[in-house]
N, C-alpha and C positions, 0 to 999 in steps of 0.2 A: 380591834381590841379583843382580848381574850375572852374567853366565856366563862372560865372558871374565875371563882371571885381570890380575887390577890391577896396574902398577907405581906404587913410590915410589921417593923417594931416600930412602937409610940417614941419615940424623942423628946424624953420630958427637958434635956438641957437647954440653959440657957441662953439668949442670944450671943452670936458671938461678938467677942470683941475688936477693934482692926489692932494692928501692933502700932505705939509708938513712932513717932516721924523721928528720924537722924535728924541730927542740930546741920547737918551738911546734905539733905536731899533738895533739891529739887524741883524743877514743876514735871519732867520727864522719869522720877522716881514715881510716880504715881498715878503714869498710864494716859492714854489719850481716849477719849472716848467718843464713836462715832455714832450720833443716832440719825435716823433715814424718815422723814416722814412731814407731815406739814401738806396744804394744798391754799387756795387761794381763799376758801371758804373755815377753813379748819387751821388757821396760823397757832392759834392758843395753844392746841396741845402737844406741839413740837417744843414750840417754847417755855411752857412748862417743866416741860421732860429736861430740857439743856439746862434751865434754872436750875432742877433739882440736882442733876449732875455734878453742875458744880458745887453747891451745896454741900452734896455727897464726897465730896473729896478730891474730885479726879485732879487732874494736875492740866492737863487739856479737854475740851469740848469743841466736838464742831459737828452743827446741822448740818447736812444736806438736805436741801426744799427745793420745789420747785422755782424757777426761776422769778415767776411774776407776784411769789409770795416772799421775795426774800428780801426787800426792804423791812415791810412789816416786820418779822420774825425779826431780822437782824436789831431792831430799833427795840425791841423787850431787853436786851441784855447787853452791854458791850462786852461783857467780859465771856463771852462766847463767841465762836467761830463759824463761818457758814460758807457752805460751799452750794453753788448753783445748777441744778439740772433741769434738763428741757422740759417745759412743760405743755399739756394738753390742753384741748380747748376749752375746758371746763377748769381748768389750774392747778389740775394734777399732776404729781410726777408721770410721765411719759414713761409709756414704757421703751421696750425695743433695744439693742444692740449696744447701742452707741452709751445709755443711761447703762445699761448694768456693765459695760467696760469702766465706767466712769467710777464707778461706786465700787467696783472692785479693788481699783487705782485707789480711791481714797482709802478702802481698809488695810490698804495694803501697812498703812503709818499707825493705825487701831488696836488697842488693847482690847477691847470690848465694844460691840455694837448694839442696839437697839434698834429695831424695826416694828411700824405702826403707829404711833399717834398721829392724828390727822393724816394720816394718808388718803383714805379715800378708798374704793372702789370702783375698779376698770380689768375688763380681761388684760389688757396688759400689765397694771399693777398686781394681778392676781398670778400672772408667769416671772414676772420680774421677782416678789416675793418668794416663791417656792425654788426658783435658784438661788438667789441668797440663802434660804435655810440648808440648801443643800452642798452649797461651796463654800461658806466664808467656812476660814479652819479657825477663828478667835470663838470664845464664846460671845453670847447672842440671845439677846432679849426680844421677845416676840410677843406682839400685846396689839387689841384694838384692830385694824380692820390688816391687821397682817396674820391674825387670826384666824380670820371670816376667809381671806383668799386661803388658807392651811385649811379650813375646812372642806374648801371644793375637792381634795386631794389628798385626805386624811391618810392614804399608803407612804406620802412623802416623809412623815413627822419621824419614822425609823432612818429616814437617808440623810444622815449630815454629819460633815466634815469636820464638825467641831463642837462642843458642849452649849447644847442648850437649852434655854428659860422660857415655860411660856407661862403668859401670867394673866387667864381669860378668868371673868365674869362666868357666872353658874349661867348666865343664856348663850355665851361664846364658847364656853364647855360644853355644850348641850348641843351645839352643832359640828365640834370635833369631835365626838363620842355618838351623835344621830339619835338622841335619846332627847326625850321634853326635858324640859326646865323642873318641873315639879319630880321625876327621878330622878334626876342629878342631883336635885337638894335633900332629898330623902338619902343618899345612897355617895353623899359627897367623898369621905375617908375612901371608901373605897375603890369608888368609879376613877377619882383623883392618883392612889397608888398603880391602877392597871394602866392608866394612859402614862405613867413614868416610867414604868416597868417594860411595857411592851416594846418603847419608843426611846428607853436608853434618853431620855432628859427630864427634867426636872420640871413639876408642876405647881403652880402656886395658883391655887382655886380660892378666888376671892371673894369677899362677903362675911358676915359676923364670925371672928373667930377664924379667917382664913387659915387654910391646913395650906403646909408647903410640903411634898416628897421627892423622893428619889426614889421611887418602887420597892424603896429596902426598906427604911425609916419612913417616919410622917411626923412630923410638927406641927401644934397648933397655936396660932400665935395667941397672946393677951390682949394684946394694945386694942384703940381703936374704937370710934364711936358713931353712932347714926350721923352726926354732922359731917361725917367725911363722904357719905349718901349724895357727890354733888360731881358736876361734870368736872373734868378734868384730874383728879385725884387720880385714878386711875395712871397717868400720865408721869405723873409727881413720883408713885413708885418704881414707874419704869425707868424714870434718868438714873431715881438712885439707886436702883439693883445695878445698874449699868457703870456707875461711877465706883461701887463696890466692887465688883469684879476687876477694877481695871488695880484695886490696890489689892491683890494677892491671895484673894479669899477664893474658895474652890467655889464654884455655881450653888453648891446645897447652902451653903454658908450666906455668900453673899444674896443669896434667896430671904433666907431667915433674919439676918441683921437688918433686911433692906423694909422687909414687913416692921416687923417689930418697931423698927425707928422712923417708918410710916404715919403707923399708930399711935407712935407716942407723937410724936409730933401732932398729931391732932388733937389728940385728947388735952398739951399742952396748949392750943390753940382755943379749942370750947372752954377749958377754964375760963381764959380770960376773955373769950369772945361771947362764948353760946354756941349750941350746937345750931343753930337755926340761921345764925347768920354766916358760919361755916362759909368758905371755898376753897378752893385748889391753892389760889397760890398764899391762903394763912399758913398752909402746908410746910411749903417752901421759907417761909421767912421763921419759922418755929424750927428747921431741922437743926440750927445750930442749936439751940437750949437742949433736943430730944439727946444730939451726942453728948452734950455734956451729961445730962442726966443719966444714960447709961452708964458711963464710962467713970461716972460716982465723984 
């Protein structure tokens, strides 16, 4: 990262809106959406993320998990799609050759992918992750332990073939920038626009008030309340930044609509729930009411 400290301009505009569906689109009007992650231990937040995907609009979803998690996973949703790769002894995705020919294969049909939730950590998950960041040519959401493997190798975050989203935690930022937690929260606008600037993608640095940039502009969003303080959430954003993109919104965009209608989705969800008794997937079942309520 750079030493000199970065300017943007603030982006006080409001979230965007997506356009209108034709009375004659579709489910392939609206993009296919591929997300990578899941293990035998960690099924929830793959399944989450696909929940929210569809949610989010996409027209197609389909997991890729590991093989001995993919009942599980598949039995959260039917109306999502799951594709099997070999897994490790602990019920991880494997790494090695043969998985990232595999997952290559599958982007090849992808409008947009996701990589991270429930993944896991493994040197081979940590070399499998940093060539997907660096070959898939779709845009690419990157979140949760695809992160943590981005971290071991923070010269990579500049080399990629296609526009992308990462979307860490102030302690996950904290380890792709090598700085504590307590400077990155102190110093977040900023630290946030030089890791999008340097690295040519878009950062969405989460926690009260998440700021999303593109090292030129910065947005801070509104939404969003301490009830969304719970596992899984995190996950819930990344389907739907990922289901966003696939309907025609450029990365900055689908970044910011995907926070914002996050947010609102929870804060409509504490309404009626509480913030106390809050999870992931009130998340998920509130994003229809948050579209409607933007959208006016």
């Amino acid at each position: 990262m750079s030493d000199s400290h970065p300017s943007f301009q603030r982006d006080e505009t409001p979230a965007p809106l997506l356009l209108p569906r034709g009375p004659e689109s579709h489910k392939g009007t609206f993009g296919t959406a591929l997300l990578v992650g899941g293990s035998r231990e960690m099924s929830g937040a793959i399944s989450l993320a696909g929940m929210s995907a569809l949610r989010g609009g996409a027209g197609l979803v389909r997991l890729a998990v590991p093989d001995v998690a993919l009942t599980s996973i598949a039995a959260h949703e039917p109306s999502y799609m799951t594709a099997a790769l070999e897994s490790d002894a602990a019920g991880r995705i494997a790494g090695g050759e043969a998985v990232h020919r595999r997952l290559i294969e599958l982007s090849e049909s992808a409008t947009a992918l996701a990589v991270g939730p429930g993944l896991g950590r493994s040197a081979e998950l940590s070399a499998l992750v940093v060539a997907l960041y660096g070959e898939l040519t779709q845009p690419a959401v990157f979140d949760a332990d695809a992160l943590n493997a981005l971290a071991e190798q923070p010269q990579v975050l500049a080399q990629h073939a296609g526009p992308r989203i990462v979307t860490p935690h102030p302690g996950e930022f904290s380890r792709l920038v090598a700085l504590d937690t307590p400077t990155v929260q102190g110093r977040r606008e900023e630290l946030a626009a030089a890791l999008a600037r340097d690295n040519a993608c878009i950062v969405v640095l989460k926690g009260h008030r998440t700021f999303v940039t593109d090292g030129v502009r910065g947005w801070t969003n509104s939404t969003g309340n301490p009830g969304m303080a719970t596992g899984g959430t995190g996950d819930v954003l990344t389907g739907l930044i990922t289901a966003l993109l696939c309907q025609e919104l450029s990365p900055y965009d689908a970044a910011r609509l995907g926070v914002y209608l996050h947010g609102l989705a929870g804060d409509l969800a504490a309404k009626e729930l509480g913030e106390v008794s809050l999870i992931a997937s009130d998340l998920v079942r509130h994003l229809s009411r948050a579209f409607l309520r933007h959208t006016g």
